[in-house]
C-alpha positions as YAML, in Angstrom:
chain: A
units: angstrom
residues:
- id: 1
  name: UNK
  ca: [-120.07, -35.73, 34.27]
- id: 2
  name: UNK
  ca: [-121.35, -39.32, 34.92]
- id: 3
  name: UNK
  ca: [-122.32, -41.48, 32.26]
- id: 4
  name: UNK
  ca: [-123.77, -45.25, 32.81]
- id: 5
  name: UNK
  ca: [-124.48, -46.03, 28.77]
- id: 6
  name: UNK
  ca: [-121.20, -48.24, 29.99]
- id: 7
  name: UNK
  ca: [-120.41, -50.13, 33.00]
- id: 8
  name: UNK
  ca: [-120.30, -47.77, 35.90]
- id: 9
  name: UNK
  ca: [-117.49, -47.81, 38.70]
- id: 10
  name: UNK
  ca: [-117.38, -47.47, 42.06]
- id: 11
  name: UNK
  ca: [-113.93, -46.49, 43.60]
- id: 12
  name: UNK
  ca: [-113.55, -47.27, 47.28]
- id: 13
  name: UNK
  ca: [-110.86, -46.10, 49.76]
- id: 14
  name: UNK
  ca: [-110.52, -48.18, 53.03]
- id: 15
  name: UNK
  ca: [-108.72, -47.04, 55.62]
- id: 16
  name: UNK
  ca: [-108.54, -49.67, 58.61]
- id: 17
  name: UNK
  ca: [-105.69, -50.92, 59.62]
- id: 18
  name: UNK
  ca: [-106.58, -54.65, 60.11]
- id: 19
  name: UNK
  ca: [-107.52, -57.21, 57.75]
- id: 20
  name: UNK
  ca: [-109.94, -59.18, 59.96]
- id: 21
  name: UNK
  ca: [-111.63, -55.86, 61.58]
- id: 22
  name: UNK
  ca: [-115.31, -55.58, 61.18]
- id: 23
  name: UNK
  ca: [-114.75, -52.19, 59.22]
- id: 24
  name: UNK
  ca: [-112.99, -54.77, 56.26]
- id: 25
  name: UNK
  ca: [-115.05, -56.98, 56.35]
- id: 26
  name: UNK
  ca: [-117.99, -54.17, 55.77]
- id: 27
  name: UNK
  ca: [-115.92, -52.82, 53.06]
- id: 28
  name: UNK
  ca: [-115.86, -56.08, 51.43]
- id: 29
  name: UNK
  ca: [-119.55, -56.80, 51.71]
- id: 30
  name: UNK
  ca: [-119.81, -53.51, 50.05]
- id: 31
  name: UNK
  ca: [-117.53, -53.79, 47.35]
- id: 32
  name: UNK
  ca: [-120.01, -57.75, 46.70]
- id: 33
  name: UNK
  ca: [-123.14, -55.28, 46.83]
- id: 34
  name: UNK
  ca: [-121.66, -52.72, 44.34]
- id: 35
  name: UNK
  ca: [-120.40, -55.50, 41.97]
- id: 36
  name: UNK
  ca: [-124.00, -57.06, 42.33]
- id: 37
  name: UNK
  ca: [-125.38, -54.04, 41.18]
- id: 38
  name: UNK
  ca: [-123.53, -53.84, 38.27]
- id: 39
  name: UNK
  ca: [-120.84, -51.81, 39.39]
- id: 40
  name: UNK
  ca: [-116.81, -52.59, 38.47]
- id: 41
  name: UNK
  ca: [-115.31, -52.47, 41.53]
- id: 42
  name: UNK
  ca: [-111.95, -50.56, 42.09]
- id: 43
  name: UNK
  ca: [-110.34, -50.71, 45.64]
- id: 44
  name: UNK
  ca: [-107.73, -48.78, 47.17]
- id: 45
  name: UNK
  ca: [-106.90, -49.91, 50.72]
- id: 46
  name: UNK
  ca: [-104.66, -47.57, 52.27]
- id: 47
  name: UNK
  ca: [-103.05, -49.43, 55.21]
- id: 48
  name: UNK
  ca: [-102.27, -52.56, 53.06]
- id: 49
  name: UNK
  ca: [-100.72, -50.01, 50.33]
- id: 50
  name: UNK
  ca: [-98.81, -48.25, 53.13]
- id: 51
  name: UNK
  ca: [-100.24, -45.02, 51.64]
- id: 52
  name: UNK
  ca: [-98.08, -42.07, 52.74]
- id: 53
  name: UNK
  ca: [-100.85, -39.72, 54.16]
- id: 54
  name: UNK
  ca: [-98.52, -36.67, 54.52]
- id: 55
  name: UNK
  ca: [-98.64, -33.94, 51.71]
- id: 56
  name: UNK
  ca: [-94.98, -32.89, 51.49]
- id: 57
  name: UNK
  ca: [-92.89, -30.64, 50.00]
- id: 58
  name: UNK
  ca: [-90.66, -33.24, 48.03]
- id: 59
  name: UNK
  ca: [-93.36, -34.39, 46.31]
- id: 60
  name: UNK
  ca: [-93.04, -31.43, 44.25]
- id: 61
  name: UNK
  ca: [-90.54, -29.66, 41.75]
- id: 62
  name: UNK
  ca: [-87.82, -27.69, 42.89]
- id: 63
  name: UNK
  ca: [-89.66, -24.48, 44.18]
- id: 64
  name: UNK
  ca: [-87.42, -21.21, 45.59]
- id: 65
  name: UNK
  ca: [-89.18, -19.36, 48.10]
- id: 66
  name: UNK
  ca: [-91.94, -20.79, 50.52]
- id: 67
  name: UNK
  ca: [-93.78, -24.06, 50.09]
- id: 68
  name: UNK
  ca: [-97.76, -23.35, 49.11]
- id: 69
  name: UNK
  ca: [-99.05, -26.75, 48.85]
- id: 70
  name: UNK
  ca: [-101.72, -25.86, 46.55]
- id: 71
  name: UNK
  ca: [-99.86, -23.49, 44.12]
- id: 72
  name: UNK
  ca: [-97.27, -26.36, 43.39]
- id: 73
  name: UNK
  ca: [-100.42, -28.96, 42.82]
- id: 74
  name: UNK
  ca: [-102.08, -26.81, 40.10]
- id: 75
  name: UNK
  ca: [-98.62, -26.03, 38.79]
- id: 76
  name: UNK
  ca: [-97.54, -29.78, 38.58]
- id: 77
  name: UNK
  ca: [-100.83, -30.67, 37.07]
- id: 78
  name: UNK
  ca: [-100.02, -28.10, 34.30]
- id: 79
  name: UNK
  ca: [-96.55, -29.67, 33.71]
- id: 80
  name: UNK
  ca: [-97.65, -33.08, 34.35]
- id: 81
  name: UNK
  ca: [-94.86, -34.00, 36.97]
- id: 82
  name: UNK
  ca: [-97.92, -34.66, 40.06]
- id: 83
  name: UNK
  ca: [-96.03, -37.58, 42.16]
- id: 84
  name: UNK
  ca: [-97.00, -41.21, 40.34]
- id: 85
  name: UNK
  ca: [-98.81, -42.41, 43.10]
- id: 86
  name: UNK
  ca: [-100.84, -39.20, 43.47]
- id: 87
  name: UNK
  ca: [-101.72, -39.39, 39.72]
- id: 88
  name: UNK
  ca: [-102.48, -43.13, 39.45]
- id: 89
  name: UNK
  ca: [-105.30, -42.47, 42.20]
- id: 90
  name: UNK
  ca: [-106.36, -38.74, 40.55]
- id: 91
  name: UNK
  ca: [-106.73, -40.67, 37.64]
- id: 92
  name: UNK
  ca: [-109.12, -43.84, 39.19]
- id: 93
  name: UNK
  ca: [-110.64, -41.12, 41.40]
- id: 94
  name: UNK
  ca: [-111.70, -39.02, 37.98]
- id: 95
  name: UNK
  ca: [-112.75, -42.48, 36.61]
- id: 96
  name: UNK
  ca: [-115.35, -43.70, 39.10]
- id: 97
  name: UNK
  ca: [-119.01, -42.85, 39.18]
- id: 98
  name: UNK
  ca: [-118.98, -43.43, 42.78]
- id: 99
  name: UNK
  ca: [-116.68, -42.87, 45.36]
- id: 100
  name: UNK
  ca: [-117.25, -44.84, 49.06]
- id: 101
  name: UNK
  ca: [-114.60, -44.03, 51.51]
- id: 102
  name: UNK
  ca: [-114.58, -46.64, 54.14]
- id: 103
  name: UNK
  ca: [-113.71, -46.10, 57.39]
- id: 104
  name: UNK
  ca: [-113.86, -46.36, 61.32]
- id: 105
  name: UNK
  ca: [-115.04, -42.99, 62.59]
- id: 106
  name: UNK
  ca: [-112.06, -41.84, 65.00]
- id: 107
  name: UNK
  ca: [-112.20, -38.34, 66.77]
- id: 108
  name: UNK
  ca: [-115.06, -37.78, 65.17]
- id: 109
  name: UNK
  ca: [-113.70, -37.81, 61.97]
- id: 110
  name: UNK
  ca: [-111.58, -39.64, 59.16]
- id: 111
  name: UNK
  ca: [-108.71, -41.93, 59.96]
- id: 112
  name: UNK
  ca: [-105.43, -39.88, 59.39]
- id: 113
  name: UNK
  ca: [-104.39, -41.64, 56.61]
- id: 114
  name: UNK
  ca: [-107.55, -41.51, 54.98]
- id: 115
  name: UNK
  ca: [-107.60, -37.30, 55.45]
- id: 116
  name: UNK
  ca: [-104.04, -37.56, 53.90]
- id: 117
  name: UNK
  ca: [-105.55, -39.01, 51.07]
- id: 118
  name: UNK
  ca: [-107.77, -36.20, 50.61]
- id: 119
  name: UNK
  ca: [-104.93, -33.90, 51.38]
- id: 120
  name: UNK
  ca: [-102.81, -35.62, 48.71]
- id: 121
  name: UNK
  ca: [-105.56, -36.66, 45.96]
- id: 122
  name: UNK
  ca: [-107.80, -34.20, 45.72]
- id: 123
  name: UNK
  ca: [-105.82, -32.16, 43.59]
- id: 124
  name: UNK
  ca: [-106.01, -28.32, 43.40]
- id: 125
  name: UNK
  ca: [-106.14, -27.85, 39.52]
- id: 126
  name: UNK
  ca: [-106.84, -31.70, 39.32]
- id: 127
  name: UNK
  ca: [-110.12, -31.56, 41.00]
- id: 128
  name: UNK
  ca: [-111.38, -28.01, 41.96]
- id: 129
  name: UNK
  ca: [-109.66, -24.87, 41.28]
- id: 130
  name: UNK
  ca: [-107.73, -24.05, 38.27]
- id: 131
  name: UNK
  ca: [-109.74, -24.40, 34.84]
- id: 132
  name: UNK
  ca: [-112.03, -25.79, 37.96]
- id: 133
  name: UNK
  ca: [-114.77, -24.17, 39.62]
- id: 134
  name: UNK
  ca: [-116.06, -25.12, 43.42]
- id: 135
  name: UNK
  ca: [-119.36, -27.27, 44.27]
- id: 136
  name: UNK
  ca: [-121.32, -27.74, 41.48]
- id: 137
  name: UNK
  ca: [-118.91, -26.44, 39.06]
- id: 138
  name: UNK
  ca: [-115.69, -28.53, 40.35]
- id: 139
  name: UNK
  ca: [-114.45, -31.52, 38.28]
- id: 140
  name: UNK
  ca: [-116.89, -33.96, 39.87]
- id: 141
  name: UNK
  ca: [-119.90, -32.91, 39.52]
- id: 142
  name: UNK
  ca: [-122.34, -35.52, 38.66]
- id: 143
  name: UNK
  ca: [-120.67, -38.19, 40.19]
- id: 144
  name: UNK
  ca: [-121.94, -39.09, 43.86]
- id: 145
  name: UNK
  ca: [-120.12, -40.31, 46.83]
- id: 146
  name: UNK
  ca: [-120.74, -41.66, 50.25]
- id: 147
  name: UNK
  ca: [-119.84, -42.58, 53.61]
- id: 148
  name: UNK
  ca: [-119.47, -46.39, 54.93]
- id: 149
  name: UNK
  ca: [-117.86, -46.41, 58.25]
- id: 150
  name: UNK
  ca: [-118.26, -47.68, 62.14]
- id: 151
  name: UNK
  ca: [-118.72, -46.45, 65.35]
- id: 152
  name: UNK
  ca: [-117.43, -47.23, 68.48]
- id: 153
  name: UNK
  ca: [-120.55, -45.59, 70.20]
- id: 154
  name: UNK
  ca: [-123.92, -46.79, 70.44]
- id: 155
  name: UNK
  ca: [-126.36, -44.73, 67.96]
- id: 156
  name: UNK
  ca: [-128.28, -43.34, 70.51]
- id: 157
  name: UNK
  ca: [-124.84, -41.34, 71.49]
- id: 158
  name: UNK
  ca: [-124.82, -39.74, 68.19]
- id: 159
  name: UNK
  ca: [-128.49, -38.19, 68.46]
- id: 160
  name: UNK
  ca: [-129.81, -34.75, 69.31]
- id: 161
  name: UNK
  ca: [-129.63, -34.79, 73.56]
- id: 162
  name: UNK
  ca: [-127.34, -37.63, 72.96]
- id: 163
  name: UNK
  ca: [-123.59, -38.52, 74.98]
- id: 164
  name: UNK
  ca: [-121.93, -36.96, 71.56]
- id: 165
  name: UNK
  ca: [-124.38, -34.92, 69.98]
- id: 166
  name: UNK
  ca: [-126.52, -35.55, 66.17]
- id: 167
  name: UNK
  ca: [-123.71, -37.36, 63.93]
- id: 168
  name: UNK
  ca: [-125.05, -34.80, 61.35]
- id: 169
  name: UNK
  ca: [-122.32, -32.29, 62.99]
- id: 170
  name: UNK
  ca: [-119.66, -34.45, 62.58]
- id: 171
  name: UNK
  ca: [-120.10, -35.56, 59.19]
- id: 172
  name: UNK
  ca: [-120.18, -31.88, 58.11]
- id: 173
  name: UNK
  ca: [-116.97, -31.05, 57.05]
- id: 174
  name: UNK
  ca: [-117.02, -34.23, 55.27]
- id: 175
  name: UNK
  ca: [-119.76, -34.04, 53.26]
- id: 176
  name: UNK
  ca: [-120.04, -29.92, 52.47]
- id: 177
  name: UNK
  ca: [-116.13, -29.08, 53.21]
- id: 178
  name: UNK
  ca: [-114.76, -32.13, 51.42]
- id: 179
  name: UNK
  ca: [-117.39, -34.56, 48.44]
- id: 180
  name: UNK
  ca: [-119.32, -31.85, 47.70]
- id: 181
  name: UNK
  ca: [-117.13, -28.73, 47.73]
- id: 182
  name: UNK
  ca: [-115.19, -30.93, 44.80]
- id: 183
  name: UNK
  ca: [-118.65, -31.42, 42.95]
- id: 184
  name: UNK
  ca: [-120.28, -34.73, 44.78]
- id: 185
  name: UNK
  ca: [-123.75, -35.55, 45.12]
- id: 186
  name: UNK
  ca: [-123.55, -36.95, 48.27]
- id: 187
  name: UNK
  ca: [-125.64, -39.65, 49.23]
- id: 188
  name: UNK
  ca: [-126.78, -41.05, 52.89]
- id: 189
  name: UNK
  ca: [-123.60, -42.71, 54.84]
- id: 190
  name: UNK
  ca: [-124.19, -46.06, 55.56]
- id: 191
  name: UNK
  ca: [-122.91, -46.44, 59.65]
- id: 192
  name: UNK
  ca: [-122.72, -49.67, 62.06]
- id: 193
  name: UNK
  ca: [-122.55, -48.26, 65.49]
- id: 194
  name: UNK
  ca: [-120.85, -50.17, 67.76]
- id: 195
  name: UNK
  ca: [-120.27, -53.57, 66.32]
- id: 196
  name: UNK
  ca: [-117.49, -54.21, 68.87]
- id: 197
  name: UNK
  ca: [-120.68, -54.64, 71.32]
- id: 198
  name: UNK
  ca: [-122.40, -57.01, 69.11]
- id: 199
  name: UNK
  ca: [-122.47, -60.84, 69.23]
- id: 200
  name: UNK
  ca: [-121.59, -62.51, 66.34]
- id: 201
  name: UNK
  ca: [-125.35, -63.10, 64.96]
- id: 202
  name: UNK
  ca: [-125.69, -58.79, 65.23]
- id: 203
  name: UNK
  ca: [-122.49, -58.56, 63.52]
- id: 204
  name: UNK
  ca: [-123.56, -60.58, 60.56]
- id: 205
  name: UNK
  ca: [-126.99, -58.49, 60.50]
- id: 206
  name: UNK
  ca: [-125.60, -55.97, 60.35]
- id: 207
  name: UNK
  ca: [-123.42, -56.73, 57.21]
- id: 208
  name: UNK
  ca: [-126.30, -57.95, 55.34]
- id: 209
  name: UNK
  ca: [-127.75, -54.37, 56.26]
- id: 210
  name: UNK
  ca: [-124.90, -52.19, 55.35]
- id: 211
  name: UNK
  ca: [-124.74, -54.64, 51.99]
- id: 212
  name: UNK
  ca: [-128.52, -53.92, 51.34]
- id: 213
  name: UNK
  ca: [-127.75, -50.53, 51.97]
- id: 214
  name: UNK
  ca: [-125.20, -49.69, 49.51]
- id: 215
  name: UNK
  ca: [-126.89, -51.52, 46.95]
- id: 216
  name: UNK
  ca: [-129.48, -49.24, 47.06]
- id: 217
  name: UNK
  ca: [-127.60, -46.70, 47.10]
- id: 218
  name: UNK
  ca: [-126.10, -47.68, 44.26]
- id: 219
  name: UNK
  ca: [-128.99, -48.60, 41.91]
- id: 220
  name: UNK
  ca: [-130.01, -45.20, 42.54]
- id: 221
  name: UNK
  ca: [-128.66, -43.08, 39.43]
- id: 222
  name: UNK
  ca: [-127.03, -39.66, 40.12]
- id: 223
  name: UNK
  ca: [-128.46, -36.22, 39.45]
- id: 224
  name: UNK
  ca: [-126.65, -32.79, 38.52]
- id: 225
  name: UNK
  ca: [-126.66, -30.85, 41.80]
- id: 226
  name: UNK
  ca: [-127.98, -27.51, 41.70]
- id: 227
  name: UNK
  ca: [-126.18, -24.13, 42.87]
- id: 228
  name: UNK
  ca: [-124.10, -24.28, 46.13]
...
């Protein structure tokens, strides 16, 4: 559960793989809006931590017989041999009141690296599953999470009638099948369509906005979710 009788903290997880992109430089404006709101900030950038996305068989104990990926995560939770990396972000991950994952929005959906992260981090046994339950009974319930990412699209692309369709359907397996199926209250994502079409003036709008946003956001103090 979330407490904030101490200093809450907000773990984000960029995934973009260039410093000077517009998608940092969001992150970063976040990460001043957070700390501004009394937030500690904890960052994990996976491109600039060359993050190995892909969850892999030798990351596990010796194991006769075919490789279940999940089986060997609640079983090296129970030992306590998860791979270092893995743990040192379970561990930040279970520590944070607030998880942003940052991102540009690419097929629809979550960098590559950024869905190996999930793949890798969100533990079976760790996080759901296990002494865990699913939704409002997984590990982190109580804690909230969002979405900060760009588009290349305009927004009027990503509305009902629109070129893509309502970004609603996109975000879907985000939001249900991956925050709050591990226990999330997930809040509104915070999205800059098309900044690559902006002049420089609109781009620095719309940082101020996405700033203003997740401050909000994160004044805002979380609730227990009900049933699933």
């Amino acid at each position: 559960m979330s407490t904030f009788t101490a200093t809450p903290t907000a773990l984000i997880v960029h995934a973009h793989p260039e410093p000077l992109s517009f998608s940092t430089a969001q992150m970063h404006t976040a990460a001043a809006a957070l700390r501004e709101a009394g937030y500690r900030v904890d960052v994990l950038d996976l491109y600039a931590d060359a993050w190995a996305p892909v969850l892999a068989r030798d990351e596990f104990a010796p194991v006769e017989g075919p490789f279940k990926p999940q089986a060997e995560q609640v079983r090296a939770v129970g030992e306590g041999t998860l791979d270092a990396a893995v743990r040192d972000h379970l561990d930040r991950l279970l520590a944070a009141d607030l998880l942003v994952l940052s991102f540009p929005l690419w097929w629809f959906s979550l960098p590559a690296v950024l869905k190996g992260w999930v793949d890798r981090v969100f533990v079976m046994g760790g996080v759901f599953g296990g002494r865990h339950g699913l939704f409002a009974d997984a590990a982190l319930a109580g804690k909230r999470a969002m979405l900060l990412f760009t588009t290349g699209g305009p927004a009027e692309s990503f509305r009902p009638g629109g070129a893509f369709g309502p970004m609603e359907d996109f975000l879907f397996h985000i939001h249900r099948g991956m925050l709050e199926f591990v226990g999330y209250q997930v809040l509104d994502p915070v999205i800059t369509y098309g900044p690559a079409r902006m002049t420089e003036r609109e781009r620095a709008a719309a940082l101020d906005a996405a700033g203003e946003a997740v401050g909000r956001a994160a004044r805002r103090r979380a609730t227990v979710p009900g049933p699933a």
